[in-house]
N, C-alpha and C positions, 0 to 999 in steps of 0.2 A: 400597207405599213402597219406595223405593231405596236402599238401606243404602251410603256408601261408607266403604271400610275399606282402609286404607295398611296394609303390613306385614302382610299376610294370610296370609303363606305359615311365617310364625312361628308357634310356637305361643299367643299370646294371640291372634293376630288369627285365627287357624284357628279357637278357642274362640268367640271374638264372632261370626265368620259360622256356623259350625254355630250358636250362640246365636239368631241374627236369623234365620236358614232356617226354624228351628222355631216362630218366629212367623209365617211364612211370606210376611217381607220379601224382596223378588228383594236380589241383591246386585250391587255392584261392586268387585270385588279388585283392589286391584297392590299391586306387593311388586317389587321387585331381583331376585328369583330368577323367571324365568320359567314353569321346568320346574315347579317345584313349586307357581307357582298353578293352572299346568293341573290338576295333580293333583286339588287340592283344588276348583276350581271342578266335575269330571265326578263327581268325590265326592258333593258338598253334592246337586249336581241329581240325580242318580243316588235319592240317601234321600228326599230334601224335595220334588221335584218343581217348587223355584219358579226362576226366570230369572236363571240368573250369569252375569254377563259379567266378564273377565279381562284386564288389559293390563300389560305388564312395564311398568315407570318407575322411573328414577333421581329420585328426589324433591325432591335438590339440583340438579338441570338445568332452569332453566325451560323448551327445548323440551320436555322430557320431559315439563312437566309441563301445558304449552299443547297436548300432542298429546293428553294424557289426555283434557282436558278436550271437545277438538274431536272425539273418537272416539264422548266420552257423546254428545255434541250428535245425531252422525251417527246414534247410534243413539235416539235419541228421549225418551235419558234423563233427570228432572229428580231432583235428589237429595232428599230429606227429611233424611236421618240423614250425619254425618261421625263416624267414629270415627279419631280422628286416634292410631294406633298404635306408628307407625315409629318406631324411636327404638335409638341403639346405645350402647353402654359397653365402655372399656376398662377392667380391670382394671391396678393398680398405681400407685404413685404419681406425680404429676407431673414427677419428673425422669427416672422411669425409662419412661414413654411418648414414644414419636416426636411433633415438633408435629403433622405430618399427623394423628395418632389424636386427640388435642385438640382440634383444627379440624372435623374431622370431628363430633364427638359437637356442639359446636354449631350445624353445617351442618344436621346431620339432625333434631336434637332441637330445636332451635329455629326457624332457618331456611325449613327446608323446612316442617314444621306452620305457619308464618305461612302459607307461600306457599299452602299448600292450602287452607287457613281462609279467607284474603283470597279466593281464587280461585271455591271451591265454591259462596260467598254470591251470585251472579251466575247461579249454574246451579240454585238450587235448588227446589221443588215448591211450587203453590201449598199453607196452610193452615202448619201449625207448624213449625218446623225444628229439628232438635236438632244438638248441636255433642257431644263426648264427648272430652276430653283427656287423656291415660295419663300422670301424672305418678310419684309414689314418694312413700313415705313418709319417702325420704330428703331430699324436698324444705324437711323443715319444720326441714333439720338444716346447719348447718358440716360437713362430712364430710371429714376429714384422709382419703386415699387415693382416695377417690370427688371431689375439688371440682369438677371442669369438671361430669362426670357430675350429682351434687346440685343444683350454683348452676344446671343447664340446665333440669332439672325443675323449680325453685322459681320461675323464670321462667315458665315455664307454667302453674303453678299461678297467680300472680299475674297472669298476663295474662288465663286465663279469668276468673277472678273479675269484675275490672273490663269484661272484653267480654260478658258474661252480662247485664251492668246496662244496658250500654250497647245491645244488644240486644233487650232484651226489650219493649221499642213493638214489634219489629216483628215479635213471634212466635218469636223465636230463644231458646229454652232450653239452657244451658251447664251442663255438670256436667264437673269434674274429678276422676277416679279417681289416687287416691293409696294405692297398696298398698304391702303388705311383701314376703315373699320370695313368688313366682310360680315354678312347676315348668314353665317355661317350654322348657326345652334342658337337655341334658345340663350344660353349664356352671354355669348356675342351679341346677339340684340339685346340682351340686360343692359349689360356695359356699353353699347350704342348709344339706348335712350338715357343712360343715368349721364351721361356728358353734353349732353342738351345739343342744342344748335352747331355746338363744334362736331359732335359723334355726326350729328344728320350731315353736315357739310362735307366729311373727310371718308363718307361710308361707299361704296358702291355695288350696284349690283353683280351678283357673280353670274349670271350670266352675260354681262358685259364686259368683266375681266375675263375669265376665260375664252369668250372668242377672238378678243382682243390680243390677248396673251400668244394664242396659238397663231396668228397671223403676225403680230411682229416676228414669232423666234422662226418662223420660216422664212422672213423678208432676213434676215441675220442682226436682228437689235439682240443690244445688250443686256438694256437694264429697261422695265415698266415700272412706272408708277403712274398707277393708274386715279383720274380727275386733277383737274385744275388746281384746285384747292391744296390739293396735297402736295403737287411741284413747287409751289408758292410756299407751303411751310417749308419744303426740304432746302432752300433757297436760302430763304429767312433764316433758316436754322445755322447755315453755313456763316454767316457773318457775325455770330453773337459768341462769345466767348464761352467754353465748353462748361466753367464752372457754373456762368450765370444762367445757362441753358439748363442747367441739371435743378439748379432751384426753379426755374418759374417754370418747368415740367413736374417738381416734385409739388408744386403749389397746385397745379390742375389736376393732379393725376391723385391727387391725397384727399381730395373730396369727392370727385366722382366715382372713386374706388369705394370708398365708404361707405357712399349710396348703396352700390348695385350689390357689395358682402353682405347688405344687413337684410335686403330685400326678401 
């Protein structure tokens, strides 16, 4: 089976392709950074021995993303698995972000994952097909400092839901991952350790999520979120009323933001 995975050259998506090697799926990487899916594609083959192919692409370009798909073709590839990863965030609040940065996190985080979802269903492998969407645990939330970022992931979460259903006549299994804090970048553990005890509590390791991840959306789940902790906030979260939720989120999220911009 042919694994494809957007944002490869990150570290979630570096974790799901070493994850799927060792099942010993071939993959197909792109990512914006060129260099560094080289890397990791001579890496992965190097340990695993199974068949990675690599192409840079701009995800918001549709050439970029018409040559992706015409390069699988050439190469005789039909997809099985989409792990739709790419996705970006700026830190800070919406007046103090440029529009471009705003625009962006919807180009990429919504836009483009449409386009590759709409796109891959036309290229993919006879027998089951699985779909895999990276959303946040911040999606189930109003998020004073995080809004473009939150309402992009909540979109996603809501869109796979309904395209899971919509789907499934025809073999297509959808799960959306919906995590807490991910030790993703240097970044990510900034903003970790600047939220103290709650960032350690709600974070988890990515190599627990990704293996975890790829065994529920084969078993056919819908929705991960992954640690205890974090099903308990999504819960809690459900019973408090959305305005008083958005202040005593803008009260936690307004100091330990603070912290980690000034660091």
């Amino acid at each position: 089976m042919y694994v494809l995975i957007t944002g490869a050259a990150g570290g979630l998506g570096r974790a799901f392709a070493n994850e799927c090697a060792k099942r010993g799926y071939d993959l197909y990487l792109t990512d914006i950074s060129g260099p560094g899916l080289e890397r990791i594609g001579h890496g992965i083959t190097r340990r695993y021995g199974v068949r990675v192919l690599t192409r840079q692409c701009d995800l918001t370009r549709d050439d970029d993303v018409a040559g992706l798909f015409d390069d699988a073709a050439e190469n005789g590839v039909k997809f099985g698995m989409l792990l739709n990863v790419a996705g970006v965030d700026f830190e800070g609040g919406f007046r103090e972000r440029r529009a471009d940065e705003l625009l962006k996190i919807v180009r990429l985080n919504v836009e483009a994952t449409l386009r590759m979802t709409h796109k891959v269903l036309n290229y993919r492998a006879e027998g089951p097909f699985y779909l895999v969407f990276v959303s946040s645990l911040a999606s189930f939330y109003p998020m004073p400092l995080k809004a473009t970022y939150a309402a992009s992931k909540s979109f996603l979460r809501e869109f796979a839901c309904a395209l899971g259903e919509e789907l499934r006549p025809l073999g297509v299994r959808v799960l959306t991952l919906c995590p807490g804090g991910l030790p993703t970048n240097d970044d990510a553990i900034s903003g970790i350790t600047a939220q103290g005890f709650w960032g350690d509590v709600t974070t988890n390791s990515l190599e627990k999520v990704t293996r975890r991840t790829i065994s529920r959306v084969l078993k056919g789940y819908s929705i991960y979120i992954p640690g205890l902790v974090n099903w308990l906030f999504r819960l809690a979260g459900a019973l408090v009323p959305r305005p008083l939720l958005a202040r005593l989120l803008y009260a936690r999220w307004s100091g330990a933001q603070k912290e980690w911009l000034t660091v």
